[in-house]
MMTF fields as JSON, N, C-alpha, C and O atoms, coordinates in Angstrom:
{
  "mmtfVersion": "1.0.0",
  "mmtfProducer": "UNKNOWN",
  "numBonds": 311,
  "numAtoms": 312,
  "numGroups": 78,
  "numChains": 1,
  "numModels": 1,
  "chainsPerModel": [1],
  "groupsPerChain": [78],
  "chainIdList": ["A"],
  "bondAtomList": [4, 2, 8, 6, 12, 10, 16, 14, 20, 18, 24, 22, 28, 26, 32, 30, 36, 34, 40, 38, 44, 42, 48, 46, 52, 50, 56, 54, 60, 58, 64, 62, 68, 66, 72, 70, 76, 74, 80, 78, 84, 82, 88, 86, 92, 90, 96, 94, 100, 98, 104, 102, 108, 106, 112, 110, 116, 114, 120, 118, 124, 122, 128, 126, 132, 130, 136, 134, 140, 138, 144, 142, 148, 146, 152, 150, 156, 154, 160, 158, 164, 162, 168, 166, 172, 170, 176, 174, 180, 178, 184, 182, 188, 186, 192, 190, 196, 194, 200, 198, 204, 202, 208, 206, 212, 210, 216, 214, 220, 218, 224, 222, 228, 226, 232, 230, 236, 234, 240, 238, 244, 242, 248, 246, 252, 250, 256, 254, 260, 258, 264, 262, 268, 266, 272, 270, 276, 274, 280, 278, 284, 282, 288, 286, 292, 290, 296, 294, 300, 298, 304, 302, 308, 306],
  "bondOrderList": [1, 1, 1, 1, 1, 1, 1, 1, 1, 1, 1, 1, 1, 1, 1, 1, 1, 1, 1, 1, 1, 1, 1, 1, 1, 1, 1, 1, 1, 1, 1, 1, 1, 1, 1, 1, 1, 1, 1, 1, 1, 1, 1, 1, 1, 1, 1, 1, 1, 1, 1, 1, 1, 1, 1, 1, 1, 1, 1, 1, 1, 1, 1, 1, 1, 1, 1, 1, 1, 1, 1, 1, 1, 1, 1, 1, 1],
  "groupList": [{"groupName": "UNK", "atomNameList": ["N", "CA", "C", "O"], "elementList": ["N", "C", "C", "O"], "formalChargeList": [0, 0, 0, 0], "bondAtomList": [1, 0, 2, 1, 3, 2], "bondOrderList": [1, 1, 2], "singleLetterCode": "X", "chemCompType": "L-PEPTIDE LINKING"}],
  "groupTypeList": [0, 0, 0, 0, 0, 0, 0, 0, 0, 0, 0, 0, 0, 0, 0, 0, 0, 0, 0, 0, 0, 0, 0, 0, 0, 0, 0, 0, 0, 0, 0, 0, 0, 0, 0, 0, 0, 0, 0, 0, 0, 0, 0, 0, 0, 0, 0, 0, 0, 0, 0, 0, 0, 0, 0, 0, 0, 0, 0, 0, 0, 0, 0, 0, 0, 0, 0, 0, 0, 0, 0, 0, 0, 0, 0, 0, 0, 0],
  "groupIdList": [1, 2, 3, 4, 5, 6, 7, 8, 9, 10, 11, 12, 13, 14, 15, 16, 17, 18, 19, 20, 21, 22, 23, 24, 25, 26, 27, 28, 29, 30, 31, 32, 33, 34, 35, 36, 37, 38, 39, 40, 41, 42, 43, 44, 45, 46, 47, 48, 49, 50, 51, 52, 53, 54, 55, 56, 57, 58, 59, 60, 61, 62, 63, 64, 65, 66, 67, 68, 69, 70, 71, 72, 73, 74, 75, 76, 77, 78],
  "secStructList": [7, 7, 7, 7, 7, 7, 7, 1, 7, 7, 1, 2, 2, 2, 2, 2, 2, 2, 2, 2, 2, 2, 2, 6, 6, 7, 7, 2, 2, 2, 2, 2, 2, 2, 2, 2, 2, 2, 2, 2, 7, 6, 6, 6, 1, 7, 7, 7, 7, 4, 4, 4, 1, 7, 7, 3, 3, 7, 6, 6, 1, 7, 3, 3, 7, 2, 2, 2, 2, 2, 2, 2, 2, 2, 6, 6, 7, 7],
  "xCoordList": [-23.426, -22.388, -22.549, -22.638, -22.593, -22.719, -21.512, -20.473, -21.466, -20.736, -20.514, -21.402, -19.475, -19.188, -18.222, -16.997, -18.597, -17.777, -17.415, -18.156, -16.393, -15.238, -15.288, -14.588, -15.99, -15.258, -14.12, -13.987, -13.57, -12.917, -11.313, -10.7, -11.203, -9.999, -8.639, -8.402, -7.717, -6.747, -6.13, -6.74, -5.202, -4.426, -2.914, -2.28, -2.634, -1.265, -1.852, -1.13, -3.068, -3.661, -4.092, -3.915, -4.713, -4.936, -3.576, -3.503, -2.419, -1.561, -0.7, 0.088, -1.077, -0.149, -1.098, -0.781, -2.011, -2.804, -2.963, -3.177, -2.76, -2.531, -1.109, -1.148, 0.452, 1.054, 1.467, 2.283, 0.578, 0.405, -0.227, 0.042, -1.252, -2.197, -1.323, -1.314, -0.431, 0.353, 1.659, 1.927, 2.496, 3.272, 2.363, 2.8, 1.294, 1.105, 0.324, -0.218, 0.088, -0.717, -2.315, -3.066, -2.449, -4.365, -4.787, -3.862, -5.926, -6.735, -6.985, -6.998, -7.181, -7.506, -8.486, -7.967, -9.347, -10.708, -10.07, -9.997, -9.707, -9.163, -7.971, -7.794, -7.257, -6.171, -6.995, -6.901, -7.586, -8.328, -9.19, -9.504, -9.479, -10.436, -9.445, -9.457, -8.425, -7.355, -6.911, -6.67, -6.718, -5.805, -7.108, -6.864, -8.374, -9.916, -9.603, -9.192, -9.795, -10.253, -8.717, -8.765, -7.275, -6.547, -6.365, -5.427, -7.067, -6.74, -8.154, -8.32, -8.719, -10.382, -10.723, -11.467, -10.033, -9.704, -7.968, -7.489, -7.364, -6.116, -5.695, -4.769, -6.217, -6.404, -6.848, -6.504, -7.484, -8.724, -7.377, -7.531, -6.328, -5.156, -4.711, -4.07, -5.409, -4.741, -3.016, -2.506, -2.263, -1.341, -0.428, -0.959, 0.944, 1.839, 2.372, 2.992, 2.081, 2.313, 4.047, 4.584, 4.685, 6.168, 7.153, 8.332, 6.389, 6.748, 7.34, 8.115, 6.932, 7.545, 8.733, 9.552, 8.718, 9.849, 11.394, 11.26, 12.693, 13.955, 13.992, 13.269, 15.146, 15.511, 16.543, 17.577, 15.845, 16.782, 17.796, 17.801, 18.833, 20.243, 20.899, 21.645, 20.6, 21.757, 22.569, 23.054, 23.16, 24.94, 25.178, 24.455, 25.825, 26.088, 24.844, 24.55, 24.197, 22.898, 22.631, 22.912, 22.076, 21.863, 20.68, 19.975, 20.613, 19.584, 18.219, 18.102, 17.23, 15.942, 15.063, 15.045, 13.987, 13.286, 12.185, 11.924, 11.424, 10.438, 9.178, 8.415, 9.077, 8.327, 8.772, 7.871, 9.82, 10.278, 9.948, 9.418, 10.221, 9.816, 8.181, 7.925, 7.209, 6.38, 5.554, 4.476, 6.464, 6.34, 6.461, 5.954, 7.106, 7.927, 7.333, 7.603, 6.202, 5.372, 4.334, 4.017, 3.523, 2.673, 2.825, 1.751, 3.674, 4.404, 4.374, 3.998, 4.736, 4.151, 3.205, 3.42, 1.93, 0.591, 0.041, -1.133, 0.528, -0.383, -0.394, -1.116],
  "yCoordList": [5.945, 5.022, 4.732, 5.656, 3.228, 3.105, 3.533, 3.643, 3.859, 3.783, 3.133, 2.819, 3.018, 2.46, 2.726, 2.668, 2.897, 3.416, 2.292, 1.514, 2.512, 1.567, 1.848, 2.828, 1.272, 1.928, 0.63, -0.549, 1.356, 0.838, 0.141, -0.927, 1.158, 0.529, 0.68, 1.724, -0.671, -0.923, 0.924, 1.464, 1.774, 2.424, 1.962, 2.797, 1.061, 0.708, 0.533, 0.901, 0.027, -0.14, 1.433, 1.986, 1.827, 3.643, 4.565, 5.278, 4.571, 4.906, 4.46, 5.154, 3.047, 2.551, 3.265, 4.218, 2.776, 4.019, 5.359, 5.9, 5.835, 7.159, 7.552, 8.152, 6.74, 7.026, 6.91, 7.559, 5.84, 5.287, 6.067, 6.364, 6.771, 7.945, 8.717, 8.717, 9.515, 10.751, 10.465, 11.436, 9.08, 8.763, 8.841, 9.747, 8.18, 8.309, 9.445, 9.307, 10.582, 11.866, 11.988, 12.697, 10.851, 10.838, 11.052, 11.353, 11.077, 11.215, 9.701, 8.595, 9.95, 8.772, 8.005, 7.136, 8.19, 7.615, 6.933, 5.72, 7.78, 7.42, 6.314, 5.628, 6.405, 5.693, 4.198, 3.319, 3.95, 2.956, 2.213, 1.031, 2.766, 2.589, 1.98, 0.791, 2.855, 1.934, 0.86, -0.105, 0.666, -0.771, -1.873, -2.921, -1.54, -2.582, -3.063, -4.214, -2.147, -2.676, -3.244, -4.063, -2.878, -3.951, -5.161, -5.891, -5.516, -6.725, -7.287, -8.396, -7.108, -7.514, -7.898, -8.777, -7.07, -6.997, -7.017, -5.982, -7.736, -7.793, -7.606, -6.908, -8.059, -8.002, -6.621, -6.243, -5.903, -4.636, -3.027, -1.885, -3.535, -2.733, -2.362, -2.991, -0.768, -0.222, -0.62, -0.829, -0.694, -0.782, 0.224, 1.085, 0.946, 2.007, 2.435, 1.715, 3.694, 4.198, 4.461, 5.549, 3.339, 3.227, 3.914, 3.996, 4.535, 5.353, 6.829, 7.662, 6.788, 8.111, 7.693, 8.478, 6.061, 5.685, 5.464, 5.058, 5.828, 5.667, 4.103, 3.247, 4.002, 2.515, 2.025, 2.554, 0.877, 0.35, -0.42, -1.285, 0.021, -0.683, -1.432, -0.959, -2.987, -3.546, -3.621, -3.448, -4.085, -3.871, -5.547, -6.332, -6.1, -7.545, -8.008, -9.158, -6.988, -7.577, -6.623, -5.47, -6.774, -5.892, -5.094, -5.417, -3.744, -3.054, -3.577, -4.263, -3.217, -3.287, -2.741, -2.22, -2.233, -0.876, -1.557, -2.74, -0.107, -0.35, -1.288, -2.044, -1.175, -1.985, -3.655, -4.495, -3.964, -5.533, -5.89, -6.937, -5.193, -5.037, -5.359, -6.505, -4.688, -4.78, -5.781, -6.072, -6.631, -8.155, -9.212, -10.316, -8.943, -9.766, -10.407, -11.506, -9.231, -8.931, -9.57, -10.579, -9.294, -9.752, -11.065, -11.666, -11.658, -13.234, -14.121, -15.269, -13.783, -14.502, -13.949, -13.901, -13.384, -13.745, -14.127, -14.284, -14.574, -15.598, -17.336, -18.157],
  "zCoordList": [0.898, 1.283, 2.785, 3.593, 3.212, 4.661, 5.44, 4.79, 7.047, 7.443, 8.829, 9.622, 8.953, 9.974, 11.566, 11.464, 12.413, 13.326, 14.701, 15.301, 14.817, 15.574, 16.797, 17.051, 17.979, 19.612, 20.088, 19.76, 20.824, 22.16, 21.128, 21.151, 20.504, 19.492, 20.542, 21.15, 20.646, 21.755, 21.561, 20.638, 22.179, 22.192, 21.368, 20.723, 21.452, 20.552, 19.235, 18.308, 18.91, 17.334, 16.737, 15.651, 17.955, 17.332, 17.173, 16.172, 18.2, 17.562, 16.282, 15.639, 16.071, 14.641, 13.576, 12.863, 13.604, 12.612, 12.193, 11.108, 13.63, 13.685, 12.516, 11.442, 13.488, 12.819, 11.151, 10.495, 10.776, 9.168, 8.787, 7.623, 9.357, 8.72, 7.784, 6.553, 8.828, 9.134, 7.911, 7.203, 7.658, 7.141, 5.71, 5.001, 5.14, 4.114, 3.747, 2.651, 4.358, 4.276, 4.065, 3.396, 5.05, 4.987, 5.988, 6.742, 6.581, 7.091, 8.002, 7.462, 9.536, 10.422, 9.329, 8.628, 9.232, 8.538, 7.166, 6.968, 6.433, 5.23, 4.899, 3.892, 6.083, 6.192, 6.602, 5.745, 7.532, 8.279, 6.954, 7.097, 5.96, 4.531, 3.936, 3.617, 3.734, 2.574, 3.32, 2.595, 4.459, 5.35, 4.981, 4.384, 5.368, 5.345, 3.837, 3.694, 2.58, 1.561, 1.077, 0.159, 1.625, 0.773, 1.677, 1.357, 2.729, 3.625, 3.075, 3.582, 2.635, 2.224, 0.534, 0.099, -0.087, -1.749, -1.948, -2.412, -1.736, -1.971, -3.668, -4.084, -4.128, -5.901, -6.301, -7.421, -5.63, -6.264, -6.078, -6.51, -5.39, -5.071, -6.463, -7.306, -6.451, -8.183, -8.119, -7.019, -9.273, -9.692, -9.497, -10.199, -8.881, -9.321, -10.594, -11.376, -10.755, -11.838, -11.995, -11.791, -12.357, -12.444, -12.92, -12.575, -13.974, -14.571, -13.918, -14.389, -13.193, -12.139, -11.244, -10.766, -11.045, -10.232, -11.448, -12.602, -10.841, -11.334, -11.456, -10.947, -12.355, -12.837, -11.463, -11.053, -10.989, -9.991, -10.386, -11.261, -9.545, -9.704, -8.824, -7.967, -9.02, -7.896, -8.224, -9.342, -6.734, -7.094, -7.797, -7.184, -8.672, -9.55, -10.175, -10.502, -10.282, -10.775, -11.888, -11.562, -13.365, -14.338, -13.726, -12.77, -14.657, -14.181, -14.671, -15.686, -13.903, -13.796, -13.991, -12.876, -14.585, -14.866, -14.28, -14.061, -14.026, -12.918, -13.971, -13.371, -15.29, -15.917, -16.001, -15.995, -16.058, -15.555, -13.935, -13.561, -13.385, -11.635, -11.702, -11.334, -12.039, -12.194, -12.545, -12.026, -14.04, -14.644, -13.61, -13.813, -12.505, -12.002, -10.797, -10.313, -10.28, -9.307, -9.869, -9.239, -11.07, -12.207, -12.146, -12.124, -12.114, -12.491, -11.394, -11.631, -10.095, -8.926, -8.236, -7.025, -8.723, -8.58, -9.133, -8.795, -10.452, -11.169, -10.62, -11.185]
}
């Protein structure tokens, strides 16, 4: 796998990364991989497994399950 290495990255861009690293529990490198390939492959972004998320509830609005949520998302990218 090639790689690639970055100099002279601004200080306010290495700390936002840094801190996105840290928030989603990866790795500088790793984190910097997932930001490239979903700004590059916007489509190739696996799907959430919804099924682990609770049924959302607005307030005047019927409930929603994360599989209609999902449709819905599905529906304006087509």
């Amino acid at each position: 796998m090639p790689t690639v290495i970055i100099r002279d990255v601004p200080e306010k861009t290495y700390l936002r990364l840094k801190n996105s690293a840290k928030e989603n529990r990866r790795s500088l490198a790793k984190e910097a991989l997932v930001m490239l390939e979903a700004r590059l492959n916007p489509y190739d972004v696996p799907k959430l497994d919804w099924s682990k998320w609770p049924t959302v509830r607005l307030k005047g609005k019927p409930d929603l399950s994360p599989e209609a949520i999902q449709a819905m998302i599905d529906q304006g990218r087509e």
